[in-house]
N, C-alpha and C positions, 0 to 999 in steps of 0.2 A: 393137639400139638400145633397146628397151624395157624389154630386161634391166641396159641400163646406168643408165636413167633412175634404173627404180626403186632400183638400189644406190646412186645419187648420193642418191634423198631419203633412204632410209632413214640415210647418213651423217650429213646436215648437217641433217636434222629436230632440235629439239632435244628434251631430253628434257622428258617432261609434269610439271608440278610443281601441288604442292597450292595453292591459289589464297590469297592475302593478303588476301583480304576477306571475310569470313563472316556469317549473318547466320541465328543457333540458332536453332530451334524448341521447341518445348514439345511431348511425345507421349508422355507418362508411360500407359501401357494398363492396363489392368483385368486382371488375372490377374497382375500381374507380380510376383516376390518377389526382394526384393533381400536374401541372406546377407552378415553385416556382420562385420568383428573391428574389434573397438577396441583401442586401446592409449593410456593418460593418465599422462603426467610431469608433474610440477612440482619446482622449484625455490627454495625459499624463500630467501630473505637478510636480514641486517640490519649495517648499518653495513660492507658489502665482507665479510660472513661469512655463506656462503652454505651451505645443507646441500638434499639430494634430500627431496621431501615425499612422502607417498604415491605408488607407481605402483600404475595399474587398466588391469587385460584384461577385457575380456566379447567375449562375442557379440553377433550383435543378428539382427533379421531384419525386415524393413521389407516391408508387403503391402499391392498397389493393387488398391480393390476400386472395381467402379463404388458411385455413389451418387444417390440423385434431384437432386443440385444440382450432379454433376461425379463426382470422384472421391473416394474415402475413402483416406487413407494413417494404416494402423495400423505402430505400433513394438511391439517385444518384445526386451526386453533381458535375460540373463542370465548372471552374472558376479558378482565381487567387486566390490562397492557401485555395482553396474550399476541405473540405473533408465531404464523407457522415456520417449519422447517421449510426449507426448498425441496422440491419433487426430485428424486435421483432413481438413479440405474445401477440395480446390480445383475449380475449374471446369473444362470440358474443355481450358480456354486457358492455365491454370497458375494464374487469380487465386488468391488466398488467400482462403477464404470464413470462415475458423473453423476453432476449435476443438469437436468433436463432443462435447457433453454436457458443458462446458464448467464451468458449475454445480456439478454432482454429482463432478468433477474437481475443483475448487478447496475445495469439503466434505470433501474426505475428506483432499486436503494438510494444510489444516486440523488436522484431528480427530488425522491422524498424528502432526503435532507436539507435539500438544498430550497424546496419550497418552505420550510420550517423558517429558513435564514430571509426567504424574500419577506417571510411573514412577521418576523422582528425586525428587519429593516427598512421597511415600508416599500421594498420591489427591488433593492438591489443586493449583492452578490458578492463582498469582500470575494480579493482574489485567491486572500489565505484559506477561506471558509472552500473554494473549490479545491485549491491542492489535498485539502485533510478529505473533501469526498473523493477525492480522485485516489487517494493514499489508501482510504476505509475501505471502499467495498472495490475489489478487483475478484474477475474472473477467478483467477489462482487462490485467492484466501478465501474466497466461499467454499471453491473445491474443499481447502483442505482442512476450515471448518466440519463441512459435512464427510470426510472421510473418516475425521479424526474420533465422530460419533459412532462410524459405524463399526469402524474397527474394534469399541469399546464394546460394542453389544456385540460382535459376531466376530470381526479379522483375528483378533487375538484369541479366540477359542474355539473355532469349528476346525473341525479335522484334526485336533494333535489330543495329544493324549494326556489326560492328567491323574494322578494320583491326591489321595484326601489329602489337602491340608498341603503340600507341594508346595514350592514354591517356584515359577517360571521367571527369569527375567529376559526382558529385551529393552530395546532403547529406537526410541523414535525422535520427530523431529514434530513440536507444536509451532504452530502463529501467530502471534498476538494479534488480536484483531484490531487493535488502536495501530499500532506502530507499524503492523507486517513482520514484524521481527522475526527468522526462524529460532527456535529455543531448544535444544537438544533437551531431551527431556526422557528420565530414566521411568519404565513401567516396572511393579513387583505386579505377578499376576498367580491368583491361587485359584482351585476347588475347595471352600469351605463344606462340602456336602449336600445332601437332600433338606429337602422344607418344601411345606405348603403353599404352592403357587399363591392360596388365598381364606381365609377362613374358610371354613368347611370343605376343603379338597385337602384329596390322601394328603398324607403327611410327606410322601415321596414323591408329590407331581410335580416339583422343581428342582433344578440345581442351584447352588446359589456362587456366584461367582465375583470377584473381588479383583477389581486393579487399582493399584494405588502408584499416581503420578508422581514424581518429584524434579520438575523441568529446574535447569540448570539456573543456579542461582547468581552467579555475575552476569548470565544474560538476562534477566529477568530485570537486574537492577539496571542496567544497560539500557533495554525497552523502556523501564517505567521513567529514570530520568530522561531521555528524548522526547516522550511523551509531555512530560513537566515542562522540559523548556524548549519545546517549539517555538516559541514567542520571544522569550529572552532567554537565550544561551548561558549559560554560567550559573543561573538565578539558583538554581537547585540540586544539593547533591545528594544522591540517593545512595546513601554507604552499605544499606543489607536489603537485600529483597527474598522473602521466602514463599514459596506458595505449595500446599500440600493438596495432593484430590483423592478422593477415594473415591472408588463409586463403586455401588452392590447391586448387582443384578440377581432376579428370579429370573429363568429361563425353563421352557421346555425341554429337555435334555433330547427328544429325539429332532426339534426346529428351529433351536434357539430364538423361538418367538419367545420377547419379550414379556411379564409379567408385571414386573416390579424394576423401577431404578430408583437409587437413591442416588446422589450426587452430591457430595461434601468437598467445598475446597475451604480451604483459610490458610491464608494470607497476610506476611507481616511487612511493613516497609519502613524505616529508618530513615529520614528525611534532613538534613539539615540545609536551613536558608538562613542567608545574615547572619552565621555565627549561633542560632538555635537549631537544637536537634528534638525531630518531633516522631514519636512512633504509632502509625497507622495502621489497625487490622482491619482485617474483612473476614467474615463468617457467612458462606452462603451455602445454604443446603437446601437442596431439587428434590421431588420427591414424587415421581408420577407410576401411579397406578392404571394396571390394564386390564380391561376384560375383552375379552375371543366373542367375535361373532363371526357373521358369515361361511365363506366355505373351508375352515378350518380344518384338515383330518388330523 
């Protein structure tokens, strides 16, 4: 009888499944080094006439060190016109503390631009050419370049709780890094489910996670004609600006160390100069892959 019991439950038990509610953590450890490959398309257009723009491969390799305020995350990128991230601080929680050495970081963006311009002008320095470095890299918009990353991989998902397929919204505030423009800018943020961190791992060793940007579209046109006419005022009017991003992460659900990003924006702009109107897209999708080494648990 007990023999039959148990092959009755073992029949009509049903089978265990991965649970519909989750609710990430933040556990980024100190020795960790994440091996990165990048891969950058873009697609330029004009008027429904579109051609491939640059593609870019690198390397990369991403290292968690401890630090006296939390953790250090240094980048190192190398490749065709591969550049790294800047070194920042988060706390043992995931906040965003900074950018390390932040100062001496935006002196040298600076100074590199500006040696490009001595190097086309045979040693001197238009005074326009210093206000647009002076405008390009400030302390404040590198900050909040590198915040606005980190929130994507971790701010916007550790500690809350999500349901499959859910949908969460919130609304933040991007920077264009030409203008400094602030751009309110609306996030849709979801749990599509589990997936394989990577071929041949469980089919559950990820979460895959989904935000999709859509930064406010009068100031976007706003930014990009200032941009346009720095030089001459009036030359350009920029009547619709659209920019959409998605981006899809693999993540470890109990570290939210990163796996997999993809990153897709595209981008339309509506242009008229002298009485013609001209429509420009951009297609650019990011695409970098991770593998775990070091002291991972």
């Amino acid at each position: 009888m007990n023999a039959l019991l148990l092959a009755s439950a073992l029949v009509v038990a049903p089978a265990q499944q991965a649970p519909d509610t989750i609710t990430p953590t933040f556990d980024w450890t100190a020795g960790t080094v994440l091996e990165a490959s990048i891969t950058l398309e873009q697609v330029q257009g004009q008027d429904g006439q579109t051609q491939p723009g640059p593609a870019i491969e690198a390397t990369a390799r991403r290292t968690i060190a401890d630090h006296p305020q939390g953790l250090l995350v240094t980048s190192t990128v190398d490749g065709q016109q591969g550049s790294a991230n800047p070194p920042f601080v988060v706390s043992d929680d995931g906040d965003f503390l900074g950018v390390e050495g932040v100062e001496q970081m935006v002196s040298r963006m600076r100074e590199q631009m500006l040696a490009g311009v001595r190097a086309q002008t045979g040693g001197t320095v238009p005074p326009e050419a210093e206000a647009m470095a002076d405008q390009m890299f400030t302390a404040e918009s590198l900050e909040a370049s590198v915040r606005e990353e980190h929130q994507l991989l971790v701010g916007f998902w550790a500690d809350r709780t999500w349901d499959l397929n859910g949908v969460q919204m919130t609304r933040t505030a991007t920077q264009d890094g030409l203008t400094q423009a602030i751009v309110p800018t609306d996030v849709e943020l979801s749990w599509k489910g589990y997936a394989a961190c990577a071929p041949g791992e469980a089919p559950e060793s990820c979460i895959e996670l989904q935000a999709e940007l859509f930064p406010d579209a009068n100031a976007v046109a706003t930014s990009f004609e200032s941009l346009l006419t720095a030089q001459n005022p009036g030359a350009v009017i920029v009547n619709r600006a659209t920019i959409e991003r998605t981006v899809r992460i693999l993540a470890h659900p109990e570290s939210l160390v990163p796996r997999l990003v993809e990153d897709v924006t595209n981008a339309t702009f509506d242009i008229e100069s002298e009485g013609e109107i001209v429509e420009l897209t951009l297609d650019v999708t990011e695409r970098t892959t991770f593998t775990v080494g070091g002291g991972l648990r």
